[in-house]
C-alpha positions as a Markdown table, in Angstrom:
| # | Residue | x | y | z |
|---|---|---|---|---|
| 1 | Unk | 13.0 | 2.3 | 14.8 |
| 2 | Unk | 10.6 | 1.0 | 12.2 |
| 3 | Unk | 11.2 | -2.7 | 13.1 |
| 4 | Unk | 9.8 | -2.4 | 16.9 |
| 5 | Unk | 7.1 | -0.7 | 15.8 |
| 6 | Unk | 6.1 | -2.9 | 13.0 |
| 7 | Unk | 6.4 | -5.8 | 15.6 |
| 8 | Unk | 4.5 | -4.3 | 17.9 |
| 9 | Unk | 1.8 | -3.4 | 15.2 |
| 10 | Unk | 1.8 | -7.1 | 13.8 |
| 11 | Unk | 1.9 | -8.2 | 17.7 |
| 12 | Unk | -1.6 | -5.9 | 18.3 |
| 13 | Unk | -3.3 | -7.4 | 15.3 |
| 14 | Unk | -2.8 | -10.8 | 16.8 |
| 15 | Unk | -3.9 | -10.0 | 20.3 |
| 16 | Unk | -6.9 | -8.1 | 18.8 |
| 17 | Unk | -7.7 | -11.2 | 16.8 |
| 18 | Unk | -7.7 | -13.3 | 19.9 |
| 19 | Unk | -10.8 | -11.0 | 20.8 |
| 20 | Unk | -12.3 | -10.6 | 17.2 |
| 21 | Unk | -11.5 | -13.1 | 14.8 |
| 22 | Unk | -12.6 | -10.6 | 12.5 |
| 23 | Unk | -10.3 | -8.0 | 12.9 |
| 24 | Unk | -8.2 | -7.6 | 10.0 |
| 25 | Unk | -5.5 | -4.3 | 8.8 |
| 26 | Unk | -7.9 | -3.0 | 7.5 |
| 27 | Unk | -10.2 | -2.7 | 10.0 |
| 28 | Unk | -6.3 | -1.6 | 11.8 |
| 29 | Unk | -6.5 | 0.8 | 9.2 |
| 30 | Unk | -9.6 | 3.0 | 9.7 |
| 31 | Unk | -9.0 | 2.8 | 13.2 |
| 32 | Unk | -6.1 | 4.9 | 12.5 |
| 33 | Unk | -7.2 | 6.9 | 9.7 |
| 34 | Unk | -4.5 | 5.7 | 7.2 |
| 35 | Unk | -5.2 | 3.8 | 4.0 |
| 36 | Unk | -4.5 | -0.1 | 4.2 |
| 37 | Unk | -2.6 | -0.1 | 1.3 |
| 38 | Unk | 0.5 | 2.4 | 3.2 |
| 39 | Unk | 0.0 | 0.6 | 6.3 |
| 40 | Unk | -0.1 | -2.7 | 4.5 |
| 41 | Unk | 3.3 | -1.4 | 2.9 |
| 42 | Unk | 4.7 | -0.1 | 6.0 |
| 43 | Unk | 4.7 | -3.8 | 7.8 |
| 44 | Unk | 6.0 | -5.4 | 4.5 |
| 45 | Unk | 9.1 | -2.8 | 5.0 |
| 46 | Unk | 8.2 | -1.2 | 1.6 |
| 47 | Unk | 7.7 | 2.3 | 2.8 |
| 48 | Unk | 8.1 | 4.3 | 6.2 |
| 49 | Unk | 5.5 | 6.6 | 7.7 |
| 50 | Unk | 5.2 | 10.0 | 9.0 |
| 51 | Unk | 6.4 | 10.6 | 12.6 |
| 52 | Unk | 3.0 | 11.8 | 13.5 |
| 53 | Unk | 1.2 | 8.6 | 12.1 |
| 54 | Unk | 3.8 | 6.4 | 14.1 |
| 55 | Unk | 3.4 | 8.3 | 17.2 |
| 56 | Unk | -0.5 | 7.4 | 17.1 |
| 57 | Unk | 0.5 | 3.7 | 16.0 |
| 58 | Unk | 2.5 | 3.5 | 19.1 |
| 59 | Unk | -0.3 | 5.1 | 20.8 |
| 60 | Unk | -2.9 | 2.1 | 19.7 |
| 61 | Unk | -0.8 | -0.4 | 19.9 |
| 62 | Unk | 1.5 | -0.2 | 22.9 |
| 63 | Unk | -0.5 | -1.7 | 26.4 |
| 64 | Unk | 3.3 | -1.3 | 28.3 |
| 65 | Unk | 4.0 | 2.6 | 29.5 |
| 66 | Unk | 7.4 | 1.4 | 29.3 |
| 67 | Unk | 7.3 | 0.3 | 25.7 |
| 68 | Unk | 5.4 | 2.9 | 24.9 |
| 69 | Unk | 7.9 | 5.5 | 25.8 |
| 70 | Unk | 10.9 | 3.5 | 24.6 |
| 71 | Unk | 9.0 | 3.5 | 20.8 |
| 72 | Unk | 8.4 | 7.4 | 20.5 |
| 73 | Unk | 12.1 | 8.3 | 22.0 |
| 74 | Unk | 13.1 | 6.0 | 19.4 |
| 75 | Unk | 10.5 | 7.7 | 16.6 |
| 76 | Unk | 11.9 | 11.4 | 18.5 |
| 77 | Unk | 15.3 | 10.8 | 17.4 |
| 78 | Unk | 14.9 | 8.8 | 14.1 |
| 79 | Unk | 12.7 | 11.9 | 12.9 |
| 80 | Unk | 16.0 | 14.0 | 14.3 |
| 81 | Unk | 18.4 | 12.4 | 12.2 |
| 82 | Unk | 16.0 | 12.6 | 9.2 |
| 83 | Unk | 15.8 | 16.2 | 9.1 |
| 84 | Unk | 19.5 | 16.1 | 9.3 |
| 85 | Unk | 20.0 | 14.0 | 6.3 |
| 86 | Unk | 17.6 | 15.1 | 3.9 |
| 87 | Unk | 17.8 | 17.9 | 1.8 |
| 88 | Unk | 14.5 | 18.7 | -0.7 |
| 89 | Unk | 13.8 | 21.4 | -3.4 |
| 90 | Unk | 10.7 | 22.3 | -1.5 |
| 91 | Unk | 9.9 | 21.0 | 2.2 |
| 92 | Unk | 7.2 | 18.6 | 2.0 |
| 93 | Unk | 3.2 | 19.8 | 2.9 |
| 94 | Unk | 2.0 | 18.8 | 5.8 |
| 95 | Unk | -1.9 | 19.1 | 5.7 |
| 96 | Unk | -3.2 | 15.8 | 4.3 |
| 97 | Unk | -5.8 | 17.6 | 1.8 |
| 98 | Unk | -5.2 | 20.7 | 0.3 |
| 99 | Unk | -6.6 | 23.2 | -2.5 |
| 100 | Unk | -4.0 | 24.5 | -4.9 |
| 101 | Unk | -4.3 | 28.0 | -5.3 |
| 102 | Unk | -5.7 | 29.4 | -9.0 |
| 103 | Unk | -1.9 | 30.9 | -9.9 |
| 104 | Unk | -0.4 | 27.0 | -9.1 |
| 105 | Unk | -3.6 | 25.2 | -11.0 |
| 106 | Unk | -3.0 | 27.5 | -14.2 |
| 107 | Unk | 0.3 | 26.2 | -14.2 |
| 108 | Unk | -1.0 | 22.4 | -14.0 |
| 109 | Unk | -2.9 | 22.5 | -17.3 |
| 110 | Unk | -2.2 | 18.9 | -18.2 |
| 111 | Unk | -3.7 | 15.7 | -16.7 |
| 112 | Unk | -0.3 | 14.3 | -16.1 |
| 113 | Unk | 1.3 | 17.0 | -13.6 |
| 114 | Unk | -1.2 | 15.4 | -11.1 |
| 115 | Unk | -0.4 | 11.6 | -12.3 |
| 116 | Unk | 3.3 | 11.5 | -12.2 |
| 117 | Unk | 2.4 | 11.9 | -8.4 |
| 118 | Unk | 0.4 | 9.4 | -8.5 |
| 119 | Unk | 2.5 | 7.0 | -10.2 |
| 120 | Unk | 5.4 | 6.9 | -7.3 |
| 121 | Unk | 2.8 | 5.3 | -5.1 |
| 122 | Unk | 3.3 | 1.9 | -7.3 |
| 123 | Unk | 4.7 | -1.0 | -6.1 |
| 124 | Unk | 8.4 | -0.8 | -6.3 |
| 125 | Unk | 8.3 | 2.7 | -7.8 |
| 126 | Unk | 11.9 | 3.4 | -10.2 |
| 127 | Unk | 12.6 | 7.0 | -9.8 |
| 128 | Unk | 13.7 | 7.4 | -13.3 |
| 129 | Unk | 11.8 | 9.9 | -15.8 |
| 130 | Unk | 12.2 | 7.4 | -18.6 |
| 131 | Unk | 10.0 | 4.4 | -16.0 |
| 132 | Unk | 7.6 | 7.3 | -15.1 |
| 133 | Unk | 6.8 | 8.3 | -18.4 |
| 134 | Unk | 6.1 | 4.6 | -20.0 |
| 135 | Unk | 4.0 | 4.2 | -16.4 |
| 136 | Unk | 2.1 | 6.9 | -17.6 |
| 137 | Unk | 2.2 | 6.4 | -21.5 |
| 138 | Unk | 3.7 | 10.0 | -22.2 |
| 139 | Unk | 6.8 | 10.8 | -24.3 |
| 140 | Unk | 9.8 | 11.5 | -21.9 |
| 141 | Unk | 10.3 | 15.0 | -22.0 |
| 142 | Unk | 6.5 | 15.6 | -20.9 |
| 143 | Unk | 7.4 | 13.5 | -17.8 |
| 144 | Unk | 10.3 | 15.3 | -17.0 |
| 145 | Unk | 8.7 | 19.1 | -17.5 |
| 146 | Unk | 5.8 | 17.8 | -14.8 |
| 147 | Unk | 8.3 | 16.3 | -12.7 |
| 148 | Unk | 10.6 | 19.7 | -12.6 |
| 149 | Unk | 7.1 | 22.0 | -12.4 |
| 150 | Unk | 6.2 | 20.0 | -9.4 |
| 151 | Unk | 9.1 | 20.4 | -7.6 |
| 152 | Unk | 9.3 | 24.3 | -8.0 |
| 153 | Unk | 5.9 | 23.9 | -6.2 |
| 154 | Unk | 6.9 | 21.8 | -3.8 |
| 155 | Unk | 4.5 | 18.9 | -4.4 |
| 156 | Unk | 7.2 | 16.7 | -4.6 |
| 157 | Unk | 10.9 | 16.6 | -3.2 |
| 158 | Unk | 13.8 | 15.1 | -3.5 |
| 159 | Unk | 16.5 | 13.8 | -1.0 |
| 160 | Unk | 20.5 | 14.2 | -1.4 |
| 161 | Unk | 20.7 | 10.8 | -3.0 |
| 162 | Unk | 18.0 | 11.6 | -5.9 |
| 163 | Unk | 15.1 | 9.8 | -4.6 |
| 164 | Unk | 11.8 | 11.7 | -5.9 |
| 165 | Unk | 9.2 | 11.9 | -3.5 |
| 166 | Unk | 5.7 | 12.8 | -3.4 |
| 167 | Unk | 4.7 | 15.3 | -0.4 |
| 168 | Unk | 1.7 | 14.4 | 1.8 |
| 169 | Unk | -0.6 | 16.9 | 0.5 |
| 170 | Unk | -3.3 | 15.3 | -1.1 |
| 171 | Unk | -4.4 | 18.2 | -4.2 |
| 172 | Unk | -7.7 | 19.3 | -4.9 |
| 173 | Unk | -8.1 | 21.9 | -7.4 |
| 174 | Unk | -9.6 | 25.4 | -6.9 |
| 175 | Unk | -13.6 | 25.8 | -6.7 |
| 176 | Unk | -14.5 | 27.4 | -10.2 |
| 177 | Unk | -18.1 | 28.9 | -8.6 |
| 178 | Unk | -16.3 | 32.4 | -9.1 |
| 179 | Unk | -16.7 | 31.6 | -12.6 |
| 180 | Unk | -12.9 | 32.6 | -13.9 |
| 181 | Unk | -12.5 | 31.9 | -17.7 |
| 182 | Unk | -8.7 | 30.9 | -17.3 |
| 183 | Unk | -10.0 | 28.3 | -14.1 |
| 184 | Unk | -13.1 | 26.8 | -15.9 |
| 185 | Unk | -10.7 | 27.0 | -19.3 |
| 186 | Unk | -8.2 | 24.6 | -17.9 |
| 187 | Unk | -10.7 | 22.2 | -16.0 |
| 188 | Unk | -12.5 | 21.9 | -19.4 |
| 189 | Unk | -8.9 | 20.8 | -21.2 |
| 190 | Unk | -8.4 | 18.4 | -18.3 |
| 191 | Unk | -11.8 | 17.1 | -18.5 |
| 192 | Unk | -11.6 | 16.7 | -22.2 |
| 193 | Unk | -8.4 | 14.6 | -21.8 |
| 194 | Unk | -10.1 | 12.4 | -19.3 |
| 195 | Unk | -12.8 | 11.8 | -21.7 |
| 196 | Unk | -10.1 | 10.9 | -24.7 |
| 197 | Unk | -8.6 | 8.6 | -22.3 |
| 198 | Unk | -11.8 | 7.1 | -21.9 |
| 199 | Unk | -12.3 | 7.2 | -25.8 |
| 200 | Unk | -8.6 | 5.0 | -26.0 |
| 201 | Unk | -9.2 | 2.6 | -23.3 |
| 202 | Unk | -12.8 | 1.7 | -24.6 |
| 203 | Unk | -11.0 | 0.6 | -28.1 |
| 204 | Unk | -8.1 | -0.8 | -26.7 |
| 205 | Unk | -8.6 | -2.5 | -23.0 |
| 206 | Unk | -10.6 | -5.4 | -22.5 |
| 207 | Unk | -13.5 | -5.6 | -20.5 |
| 208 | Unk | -12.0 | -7.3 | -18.0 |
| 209 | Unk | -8.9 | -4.4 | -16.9 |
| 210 | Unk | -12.0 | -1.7 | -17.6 |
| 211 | Unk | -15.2 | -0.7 | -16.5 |
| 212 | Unk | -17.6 | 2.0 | -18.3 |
| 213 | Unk | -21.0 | 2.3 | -17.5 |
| 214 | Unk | -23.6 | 5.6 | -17.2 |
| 215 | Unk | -26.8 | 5.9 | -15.9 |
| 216 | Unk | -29.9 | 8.2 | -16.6 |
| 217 | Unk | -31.7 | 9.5 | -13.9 |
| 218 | Unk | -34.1 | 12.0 | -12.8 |
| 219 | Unk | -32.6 | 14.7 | -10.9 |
| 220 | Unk | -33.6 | 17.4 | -8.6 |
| 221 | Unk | -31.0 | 20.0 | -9.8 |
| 222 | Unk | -31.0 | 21.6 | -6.5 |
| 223 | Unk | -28.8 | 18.5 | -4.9 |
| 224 | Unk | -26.2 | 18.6 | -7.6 |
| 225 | Unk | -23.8 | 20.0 | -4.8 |
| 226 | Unk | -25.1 | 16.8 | -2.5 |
| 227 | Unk | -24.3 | 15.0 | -5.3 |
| 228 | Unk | -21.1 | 16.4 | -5.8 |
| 229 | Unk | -20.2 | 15.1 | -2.0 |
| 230 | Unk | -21.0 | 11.8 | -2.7 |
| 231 | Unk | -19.0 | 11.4 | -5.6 |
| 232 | Unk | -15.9 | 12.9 | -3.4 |
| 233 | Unk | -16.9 | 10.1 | -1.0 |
| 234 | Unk | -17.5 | 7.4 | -3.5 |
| 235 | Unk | -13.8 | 8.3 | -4.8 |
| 236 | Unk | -12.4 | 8.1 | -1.3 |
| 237 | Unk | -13.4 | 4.7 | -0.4 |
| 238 | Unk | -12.3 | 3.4 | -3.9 |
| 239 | Unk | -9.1 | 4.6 | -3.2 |
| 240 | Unk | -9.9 | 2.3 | -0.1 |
| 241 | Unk | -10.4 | -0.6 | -1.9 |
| 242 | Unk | -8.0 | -0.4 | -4.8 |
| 243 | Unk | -4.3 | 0.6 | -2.7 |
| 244 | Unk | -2.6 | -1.9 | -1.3 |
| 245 | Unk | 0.5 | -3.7 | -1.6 |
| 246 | Unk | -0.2 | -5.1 | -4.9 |
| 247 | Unk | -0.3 | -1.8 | -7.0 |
| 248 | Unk | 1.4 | -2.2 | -10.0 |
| 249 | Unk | -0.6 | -0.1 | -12.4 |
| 250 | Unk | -1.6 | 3.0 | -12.7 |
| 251 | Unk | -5.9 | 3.6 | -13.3 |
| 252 | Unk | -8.0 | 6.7 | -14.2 |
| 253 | Unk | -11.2 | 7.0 | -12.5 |
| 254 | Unk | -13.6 | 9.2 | -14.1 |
| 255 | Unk | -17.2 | 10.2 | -13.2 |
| 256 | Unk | -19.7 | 12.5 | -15.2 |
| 257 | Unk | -22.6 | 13.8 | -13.6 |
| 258 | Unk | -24.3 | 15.8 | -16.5 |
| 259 | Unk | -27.7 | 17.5 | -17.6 |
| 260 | Unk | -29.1 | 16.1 | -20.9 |
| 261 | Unk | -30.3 | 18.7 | -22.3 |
| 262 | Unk | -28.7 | 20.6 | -24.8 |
């Protein structure tokens, strides 16, 4: 099924570009609401997509009703035989952004729960613990309690042939504003790592692989939660920028927004 359609994406771009020289995948990309880097994948072959982000590729894409039609039977029934084949420990999540619940984020109380997740979205991704955990710079065993936790949770899955997925739900953790000690306890251990990690790379990365910088501004404390949106936002589109097909190591982005006074 996935060949079609990736013709028939690579087919639009061109026809597009006809139009507006300027069109690129990317700007493919937002139309569709994925990130260039997975749709980027998904013409190189590297990776398949949902059924409900094909459906609205065919959508775009496809001027001929007949074509059209011909695409999402074909989607209709590859998405048949799928569900057929694959077995998981958990099924996969289907909202796109989610908030793990307090009980599931007391359970995640290290920084690398979240990052072996991360780390399966490299280029050419080896499913073993042993790759994961020098990905990720953590002794083995650590890589493979996070990788067994997660799947009891069902953030990630795994087919019948042993190939460790991550589910689409994209994890935010719980708001803290009800002030629970065991919530703020673990965010504060998380954020403490994050700051060690900082601590490392400063003494040992270049400045060429690493960027630190802060800056010192007057604040009207009453925006901090404006603030707060902007950083989400800031983090979105440098998620934007950075995946593509090229992503062969794993970063840490970090951002402190702090009072000075102590």
């Amino acid at each position: 099924m996935s060949d079609p359609l990736r013709q028939a994406v690579t087919d639009y771009i061109e026809r597009t570009k006809v139009k507006n020289p300027r069109f690129s995948l990317r700007a493919l990309a937002l139309k569709l609401d994925l990130s260039a880097g997975n749709l980027s994948r998904f013409l190189s072959g590297q990776r398949n997509l949902s059924a409900e982000n094909t459906k609205r590729i065919v959508h775009l894409v496809c001027e001929s009703p007949e074509e059209r039609k011909n695409l999402l039977s074909l989607i209709n029934q590859n998405e048949l035989e799928s569900q057929k084949k694959k077995v998981v420990v958990h099924a996969p999540l289907e909202s796109d952004s989610s908030t793990l619940t307090e009980d599931e984020f007391l359970v995640l109380d290290e920084w690398y729960y979240f990052a072996v997740r991360t780390v399966l979205s490299l280029k050419n991704p080896r499913f073993e613990t042993k790759w994961i955990a020098a990905a990720l710079g953590i002794p083995e065993a650590y890589a493979e309690k996070a990788i067994t936790q997660m799947l009891k949770l069902g953030l990630l899955c795994m087919t019948n042939g042993g190939v460790l997925e991550r589910t689409k739900k994209h994890l935010r953790t719980p708001d803290s504003v009800k002030k629970n000690p065991k919530i703020d306890g673990v965010k504060k251990k998380i954020h403490t790592q994050h700051l060690d990690h900082a601590k490392y790379s400063l003494e040992n990365h270049g400045p060429d692989v690493r960027d630190i910088t802060w800056l010192n501004l007057p604040a009207n404390p009453r925006k901090i939660n404006q603030a707060r949106e902007l950083i989400r936002k800031f983090q979105d589109e440098m998620v934007a920028l950075l995946e593509d097909d090229e992503t062969e190591e794993l970063y840490r982005l970090t951002v402190q927004l702090c009072p000075m006074k102590k």
